[in-house]
C-alpha positions as CSV (number, residue, x, y, z in Angstrom):
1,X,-15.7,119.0,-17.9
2,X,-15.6,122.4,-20.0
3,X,-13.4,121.3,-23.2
4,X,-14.9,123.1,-26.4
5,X,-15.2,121.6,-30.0
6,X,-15.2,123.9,-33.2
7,X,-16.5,122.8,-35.5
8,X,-19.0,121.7,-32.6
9,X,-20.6,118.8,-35.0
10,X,-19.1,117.6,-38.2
11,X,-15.6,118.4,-40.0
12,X,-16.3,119.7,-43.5
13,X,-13.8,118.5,-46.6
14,X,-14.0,120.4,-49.8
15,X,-13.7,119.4,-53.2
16,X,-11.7,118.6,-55.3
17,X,-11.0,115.2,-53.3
18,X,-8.5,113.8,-55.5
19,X,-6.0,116.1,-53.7
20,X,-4.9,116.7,-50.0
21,X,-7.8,118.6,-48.4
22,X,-7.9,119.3,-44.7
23,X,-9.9,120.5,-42.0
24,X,-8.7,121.9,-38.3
25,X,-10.7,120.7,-35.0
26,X,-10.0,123.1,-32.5
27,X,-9.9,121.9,-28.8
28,X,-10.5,124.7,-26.0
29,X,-9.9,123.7,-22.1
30,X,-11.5,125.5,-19.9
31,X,-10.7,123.8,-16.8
32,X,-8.6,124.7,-14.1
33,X,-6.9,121.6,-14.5
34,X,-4.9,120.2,-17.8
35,X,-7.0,117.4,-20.0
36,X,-5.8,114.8,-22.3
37,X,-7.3,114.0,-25.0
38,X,-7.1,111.7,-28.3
39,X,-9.1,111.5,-31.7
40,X,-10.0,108.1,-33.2
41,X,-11.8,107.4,-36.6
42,X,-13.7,105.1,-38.3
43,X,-11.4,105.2,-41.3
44,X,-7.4,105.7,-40.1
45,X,-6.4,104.8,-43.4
46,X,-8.1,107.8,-45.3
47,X,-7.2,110.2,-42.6
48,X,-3.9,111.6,-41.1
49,X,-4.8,113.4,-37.7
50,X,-1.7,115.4,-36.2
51,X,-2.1,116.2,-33.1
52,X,-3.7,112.7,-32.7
53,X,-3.3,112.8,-28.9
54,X,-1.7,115.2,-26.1
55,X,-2.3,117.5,-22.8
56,X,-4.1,120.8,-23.0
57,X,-3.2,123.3,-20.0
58,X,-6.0,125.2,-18.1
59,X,-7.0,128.6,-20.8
60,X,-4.9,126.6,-23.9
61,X,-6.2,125.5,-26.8
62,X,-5.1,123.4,-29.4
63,X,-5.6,123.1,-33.6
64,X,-5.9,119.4,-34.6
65,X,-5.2,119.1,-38.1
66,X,-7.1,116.5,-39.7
67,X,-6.3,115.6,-43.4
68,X,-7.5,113.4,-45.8
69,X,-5.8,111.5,-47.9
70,X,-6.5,111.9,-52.1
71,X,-9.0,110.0,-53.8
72,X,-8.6,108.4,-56.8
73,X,-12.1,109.1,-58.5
74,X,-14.3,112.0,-57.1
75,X,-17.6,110.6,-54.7
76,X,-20.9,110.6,-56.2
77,X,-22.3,114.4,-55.9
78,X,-24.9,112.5,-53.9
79,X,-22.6,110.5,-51.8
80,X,-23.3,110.6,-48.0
81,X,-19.7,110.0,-45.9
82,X,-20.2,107.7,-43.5
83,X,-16.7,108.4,-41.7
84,X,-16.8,109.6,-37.6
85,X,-14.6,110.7,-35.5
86,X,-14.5,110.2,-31.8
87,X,-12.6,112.8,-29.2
88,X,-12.1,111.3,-25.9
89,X,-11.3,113.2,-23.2
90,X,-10.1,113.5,-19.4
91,X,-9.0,115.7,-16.7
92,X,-5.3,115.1,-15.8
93,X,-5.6,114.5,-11.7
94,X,-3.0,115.3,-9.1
95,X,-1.9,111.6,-9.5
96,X,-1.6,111.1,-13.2
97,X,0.3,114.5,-13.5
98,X,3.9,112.5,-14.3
99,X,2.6,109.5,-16.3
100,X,2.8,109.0,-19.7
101,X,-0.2,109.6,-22.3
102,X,-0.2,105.7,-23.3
103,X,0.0,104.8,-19.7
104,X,-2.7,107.3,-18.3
105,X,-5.0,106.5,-21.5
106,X,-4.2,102.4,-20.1
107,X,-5.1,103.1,-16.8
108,X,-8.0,105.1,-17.1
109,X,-9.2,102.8,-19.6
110,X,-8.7,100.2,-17.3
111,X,-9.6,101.9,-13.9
112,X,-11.9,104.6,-14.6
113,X,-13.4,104.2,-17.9
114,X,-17.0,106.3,-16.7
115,X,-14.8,109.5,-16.3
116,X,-13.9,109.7,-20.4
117,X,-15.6,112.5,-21.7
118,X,-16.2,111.5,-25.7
119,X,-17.7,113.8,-28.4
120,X,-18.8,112.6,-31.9
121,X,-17.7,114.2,-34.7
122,X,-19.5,113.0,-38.2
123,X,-17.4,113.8,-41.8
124,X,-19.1,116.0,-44.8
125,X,-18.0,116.0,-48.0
126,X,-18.8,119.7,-49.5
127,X,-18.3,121.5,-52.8
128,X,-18.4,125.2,-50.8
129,X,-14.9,125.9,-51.1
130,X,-16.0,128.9,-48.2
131,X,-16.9,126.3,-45.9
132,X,-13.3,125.3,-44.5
133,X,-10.0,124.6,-45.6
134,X,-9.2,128.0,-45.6
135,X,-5.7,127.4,-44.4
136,X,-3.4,125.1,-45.0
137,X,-0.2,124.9,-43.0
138,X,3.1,123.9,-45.3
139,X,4.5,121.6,-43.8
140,X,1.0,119.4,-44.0
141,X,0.6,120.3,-47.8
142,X,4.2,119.2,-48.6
143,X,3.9,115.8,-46.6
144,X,0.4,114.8,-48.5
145,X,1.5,116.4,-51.8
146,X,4.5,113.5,-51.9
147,X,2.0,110.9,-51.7
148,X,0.0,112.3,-54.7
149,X,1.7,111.9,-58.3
150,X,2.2,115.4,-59.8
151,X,1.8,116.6,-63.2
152,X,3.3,119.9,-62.6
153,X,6.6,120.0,-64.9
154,X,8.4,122.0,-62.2
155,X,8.8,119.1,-60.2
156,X,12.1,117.1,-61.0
157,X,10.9,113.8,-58.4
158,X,11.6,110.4,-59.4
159,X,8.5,108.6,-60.8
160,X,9.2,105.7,-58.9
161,X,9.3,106.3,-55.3
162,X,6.0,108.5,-56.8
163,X,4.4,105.3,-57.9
164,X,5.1,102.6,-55.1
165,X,3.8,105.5,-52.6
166,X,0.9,106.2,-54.4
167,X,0.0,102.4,-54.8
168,X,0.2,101.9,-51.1
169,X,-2.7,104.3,-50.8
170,X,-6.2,102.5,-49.8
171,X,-9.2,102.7,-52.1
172,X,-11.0,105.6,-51.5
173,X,-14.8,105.1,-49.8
174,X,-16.2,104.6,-46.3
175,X,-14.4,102.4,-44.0
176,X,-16.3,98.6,-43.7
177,X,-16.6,99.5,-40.2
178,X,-18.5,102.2,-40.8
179,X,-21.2,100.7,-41.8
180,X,-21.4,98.6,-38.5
């Protein structure tokens, strides 16, 4: 199955990390057929993936957007991220054409579990602000930015829906399961 990944290896976050930084995994199908795929990682808590699942026509492509959440203290500059990320993926037969994403993801996972096509993806942390994270679509940057606590005066939010959202946040790090 011809899907393309870019980045092809590793997704690349920039400092500073104690705000929202992002980086976009671009899917390419070039079937003749339409593939579905999904993204899993290691750590779910750290990251927000949007497009986390979906169907990719024959000649489309599609920009996963894959943010992570802000740390409270900055990583070692010698920290190594242990964070992966896993894209599975599948031709969409004749058969499955009308079924659901959760379904067809059930049944295939159930039925035919040889024909999921999966691609690693490992996490760097950089400081080349060139590297990625070029872009940064609005609507992304306003969602994470209302999880952070802002210092800018300009911004008349209450401090305490500011506070309980930010303490629901998870300690930043690499995932326990990570490491297994």
């Amino acid at each position: 199955m011809a899907l393309v990944y870019e980045p092809g290896d590793a997704l690349s976050f920039n400092k500073p990390f104690k705000t929202v930084t992002q980086d976009v995994l671009r899917l390419t199908n070039k079937n003749n057929s339409p593939v579905a795929f999904k993204v899993k990682t290691t750590a779910p808590k750290q990251y927000c993936v949007r497009p986390n699942a979906g169907r990719i026509e024959p000649g489309d492509a599609v920009e996963v957007q894959v943010v992570l959440q802000p740390m409270k203290e900055e990583p070692p500059v010698d920290f190594k991220c242990r964070d992966k990320f896993l894209v599975q993926s599948i031709q969409i037969t004749p058969e499955m054409e009308s079924m659901p994403m959760t379904e067809l993801w059930a049944m295939v996972e159930r039925e035919a579990k040889s024909s999921i096509n999966e691609k690693k993806l490992r996490v760097r942390y950089t400081s080349d602000s060139m590297t990625s994270n070029a872009t940064q679509p609005q609507s992304l940057a306003e969602d994470a930015e209302k999880s952070v606590t802002s210092t800018q005066p300009q911004q008349q939010k209450p401090a305490a829906p500011q506070r309980a959202t930010h303490q629901s946040r998870t300690l930043p790090g690499p995932s326990p399961l990570a490491r297994a």
